[in-house]
C-alpha positions as CSV (number, residue, x, y, z in Angstrom):
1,X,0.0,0.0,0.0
2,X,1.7,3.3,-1.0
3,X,2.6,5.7,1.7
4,X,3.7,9.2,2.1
5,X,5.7,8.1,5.7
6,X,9.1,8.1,5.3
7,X,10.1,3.9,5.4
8,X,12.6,1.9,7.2
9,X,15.4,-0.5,5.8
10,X,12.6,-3.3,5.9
11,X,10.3,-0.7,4.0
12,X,8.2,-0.5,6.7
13,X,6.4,2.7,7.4
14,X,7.9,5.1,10.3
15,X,5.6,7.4,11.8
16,X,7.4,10.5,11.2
17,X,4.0,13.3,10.0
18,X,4.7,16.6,11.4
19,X,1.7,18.9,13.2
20,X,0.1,20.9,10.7
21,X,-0.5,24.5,11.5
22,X,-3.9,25.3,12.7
23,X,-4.7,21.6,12.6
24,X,-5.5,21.5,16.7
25,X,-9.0,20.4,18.0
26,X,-10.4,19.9,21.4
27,X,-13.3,18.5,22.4
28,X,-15.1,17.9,25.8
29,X,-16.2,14.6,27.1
30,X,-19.0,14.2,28.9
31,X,-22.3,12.3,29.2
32,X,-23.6,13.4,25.8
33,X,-22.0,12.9,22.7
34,X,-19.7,16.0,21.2
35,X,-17.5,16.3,18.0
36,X,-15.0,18.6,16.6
37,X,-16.3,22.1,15.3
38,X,-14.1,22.5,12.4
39,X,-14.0,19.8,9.8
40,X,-10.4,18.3,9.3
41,X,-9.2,19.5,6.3
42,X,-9.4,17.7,3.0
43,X,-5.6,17.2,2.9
44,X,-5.2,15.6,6.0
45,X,-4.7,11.9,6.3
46,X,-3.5,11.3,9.7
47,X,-4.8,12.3,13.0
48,X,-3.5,12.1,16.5
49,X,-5.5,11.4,19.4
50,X,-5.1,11.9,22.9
51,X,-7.7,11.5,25.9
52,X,-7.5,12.7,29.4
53,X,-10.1,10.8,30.4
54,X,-11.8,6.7,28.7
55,X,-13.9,7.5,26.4
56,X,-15.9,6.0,23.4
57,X,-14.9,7.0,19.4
58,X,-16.6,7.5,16.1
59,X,-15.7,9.0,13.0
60,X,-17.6,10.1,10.5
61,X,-19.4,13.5,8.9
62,X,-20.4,17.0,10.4
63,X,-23.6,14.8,11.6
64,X,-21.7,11.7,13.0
65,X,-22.4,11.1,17.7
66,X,-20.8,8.5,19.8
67,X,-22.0,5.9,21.9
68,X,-21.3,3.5,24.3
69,X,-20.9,1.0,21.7
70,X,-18.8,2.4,19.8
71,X,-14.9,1.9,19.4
72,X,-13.6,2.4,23.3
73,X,-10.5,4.7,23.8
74,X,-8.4,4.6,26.8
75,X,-7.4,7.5,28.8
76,X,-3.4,8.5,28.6
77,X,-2.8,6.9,25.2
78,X,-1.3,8.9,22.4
79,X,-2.4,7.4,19.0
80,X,-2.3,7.9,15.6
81,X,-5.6,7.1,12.8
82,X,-6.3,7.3,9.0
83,X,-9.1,9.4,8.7
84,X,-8.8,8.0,5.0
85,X,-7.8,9.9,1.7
86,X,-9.7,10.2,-1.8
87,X,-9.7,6.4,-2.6
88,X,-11.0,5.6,0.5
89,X,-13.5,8.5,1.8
90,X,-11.9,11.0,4.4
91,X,-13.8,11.4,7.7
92,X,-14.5,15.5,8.3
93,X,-14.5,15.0,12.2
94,X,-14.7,12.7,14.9
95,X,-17.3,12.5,18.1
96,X,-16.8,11.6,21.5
97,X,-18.3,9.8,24.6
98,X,-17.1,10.0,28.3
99,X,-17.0,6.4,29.3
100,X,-17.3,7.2,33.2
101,X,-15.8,10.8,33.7
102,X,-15.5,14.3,32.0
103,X,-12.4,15.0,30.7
104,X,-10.7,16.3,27.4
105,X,-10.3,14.7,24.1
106,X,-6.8,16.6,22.2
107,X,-6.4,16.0,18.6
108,X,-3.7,16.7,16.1
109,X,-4.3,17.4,12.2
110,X,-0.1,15.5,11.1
111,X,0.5,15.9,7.3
């Protein structure tokens, strides 16, 4: 599968996407469902994601809302996701559940 990561002697991909400028969201967790305000842009592929708190995950459109059963995110983890590209579909944003507590979801446009 072609990448734009840079690759390692065993041409395997290294993780190595800087921060895009003006590509930093942050979203509340709590008991009802919230998602970033500002679309990701159509350019980025990669996301990072970072929770203060366990919470739930979905990606999607401007419309998408978490729940309980959706994809469950541990607190203190720093993680990097496709959000997809032009063959695949590109997600636009990402919505959030608290699993138990309120806390802060970070995430990081990476191009």
């Amino acid at each position: 599968m072609p990448t734009k990561l840079p690759l390692d002697t065993n041409d395997n991909p290294i993780p190595a996407m800087r921060l895009k400028n003006g590509g930093a969201h942050t979203i509340a967790s709590s008991v009802a469902s919230a998602r970033n305000t500002t679309a990701f842009s159509p350019q980025t592929n990669i996301i990072s994601l970072y929770a203060t708190q366990n919470i739930f995950v979905k990606f999607g459109d401007s419309a998408v809302s978490a729940a309980t059963t959706d994809h469950f995110f541990p607190a203190g983890t720093y993680y990097d996701i496709s959000i997809g590209d032009e063959s695949t579909g590109h997600y636009t944003h990402v919505a959030v559940l608290r699993e138990s507590a309120d806390g802060t979801v970070y995430i990081s446009e990476k191009e």
